[in-house]
N, C-alpha and C positions, 0 to 999 in steps of 0.2 A: 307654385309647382317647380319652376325652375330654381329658385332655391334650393329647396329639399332635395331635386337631383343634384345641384353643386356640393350640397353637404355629405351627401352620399357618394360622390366622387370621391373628396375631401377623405372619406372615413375608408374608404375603399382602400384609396394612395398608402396611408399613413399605416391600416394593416397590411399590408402588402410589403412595407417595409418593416414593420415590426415583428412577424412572424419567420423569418429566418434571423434573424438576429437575436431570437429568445429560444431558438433552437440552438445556435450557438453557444450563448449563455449556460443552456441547462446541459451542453455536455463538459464546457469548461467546468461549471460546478460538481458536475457529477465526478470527475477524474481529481478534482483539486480533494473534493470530500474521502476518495480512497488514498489521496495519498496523508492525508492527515490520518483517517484510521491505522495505516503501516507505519503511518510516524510513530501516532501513541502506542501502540507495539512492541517497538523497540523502545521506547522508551518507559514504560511498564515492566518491560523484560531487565534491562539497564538497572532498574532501583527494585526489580525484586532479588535480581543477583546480587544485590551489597545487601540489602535485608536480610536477605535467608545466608548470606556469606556460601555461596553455592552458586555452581553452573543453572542459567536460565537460557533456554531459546527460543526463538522463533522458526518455523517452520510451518513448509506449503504443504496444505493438506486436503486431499477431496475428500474423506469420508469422516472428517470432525475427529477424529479415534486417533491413529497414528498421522504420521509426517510421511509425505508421498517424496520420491526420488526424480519424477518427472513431471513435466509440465511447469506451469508457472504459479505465481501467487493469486494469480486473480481465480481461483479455483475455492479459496478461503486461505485461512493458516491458522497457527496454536501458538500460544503463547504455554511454556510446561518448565518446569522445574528437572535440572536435569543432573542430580548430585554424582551418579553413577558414570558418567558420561555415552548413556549407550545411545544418543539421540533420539528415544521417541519414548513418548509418555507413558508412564507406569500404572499398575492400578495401585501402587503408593505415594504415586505423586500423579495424578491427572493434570490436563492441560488447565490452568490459571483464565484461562483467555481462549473462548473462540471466534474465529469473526468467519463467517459466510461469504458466500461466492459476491465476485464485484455483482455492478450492472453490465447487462448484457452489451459484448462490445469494448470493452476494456481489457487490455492485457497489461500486468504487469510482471516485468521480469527481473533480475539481479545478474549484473554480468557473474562471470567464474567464482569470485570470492564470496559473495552474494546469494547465487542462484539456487540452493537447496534451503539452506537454516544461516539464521545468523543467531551465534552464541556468544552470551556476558558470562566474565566470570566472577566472583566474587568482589574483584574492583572495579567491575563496571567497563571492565575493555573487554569491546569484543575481537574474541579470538577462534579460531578452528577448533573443531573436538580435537585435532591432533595435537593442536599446542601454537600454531603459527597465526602469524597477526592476520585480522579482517578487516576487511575494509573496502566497500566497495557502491554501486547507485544501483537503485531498482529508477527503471522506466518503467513509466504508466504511458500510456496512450489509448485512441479512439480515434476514429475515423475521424474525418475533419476536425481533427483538434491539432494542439499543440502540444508535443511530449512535456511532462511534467518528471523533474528527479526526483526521488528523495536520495539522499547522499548521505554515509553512514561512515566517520571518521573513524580513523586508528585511537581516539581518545572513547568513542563511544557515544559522541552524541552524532545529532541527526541534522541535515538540514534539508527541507523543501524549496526546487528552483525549478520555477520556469524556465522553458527551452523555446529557442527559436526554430527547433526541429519541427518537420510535421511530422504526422503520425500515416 
């Protein structure tokens, strides 16, 4: 008997520690998993503008259809062909790519050069539908986590980095 209550202490200790630590876990994963989705985004977006030799963007969108002007990305976004430059998807060129709202609890934002669309043009640099260079980080975060960037070069590509920031 007193065994089995020592193994049961034992099993008790070892969940008691394991259970906030797998909480942790699964929102590191959860934030690290949306920022690879906005990674591959942009970078879908990136090789269908030299594909198609045409404006492609990304952009935040709640109702799946057109590109919203406020809020953030964690709402979804579109990935849309944009040869005309009017920023938001045709019904002769629909959006390529939808991706759906994060998980509950994450925002993710793009400072100023970032924070509506980001547009490739035909060689794969992104630039403004005005014509001026982009270039800019979305933050991801979550409550008890650690900001995650993605970081989006004046060349076009992408890089994901941990931050020592909290969230």
């Amino acid at each position: 008997m007193l065994e089995a209550l020592l193994a049961l202490t034992i099993l008790a200790f070892v969940t008691g520690l394991g259970v906030p630590a797998y909480g942790t876990y699964l929102r590191s994963y959860r934030l690290h998993r949306e920022a690879q989705l906005l990674g591959w985004a942009l970078q879908l977006a990136r090789s269908e503008a030299i594909k198609r030799n045409s404006r492609v963007n990304v952009c935040k969108s709640f109702d799946r259809v057109h590109c919203a002007k406020s809020g953030g990305f964690e709402a979804g976004w579109l990935v849309h062909a944009d040869p005309d430059l009017k920023g938001q998807p045709t019904a002769d060129d629909p959006p390529l790519r939808i991706e759906g709202r994060a998980p509950e609890g994450i925002t993710i934002r793009g400072n100023k050069p970032v924070a509506d669309v980001v547009s490739y043009t035909a060689f794969g640099h992104p630039r403004l539908l005005g014509g001026g260079l982009q270039m800019g980080t979305f933050t991801l975060c979550s409550p008890g986590s650690r900001a995650v960037h993605v970081v989006l070069a004046n060349s076009g590509r992408i890089r994901i980095e941990d931050t020592a920031d909290p969230c």
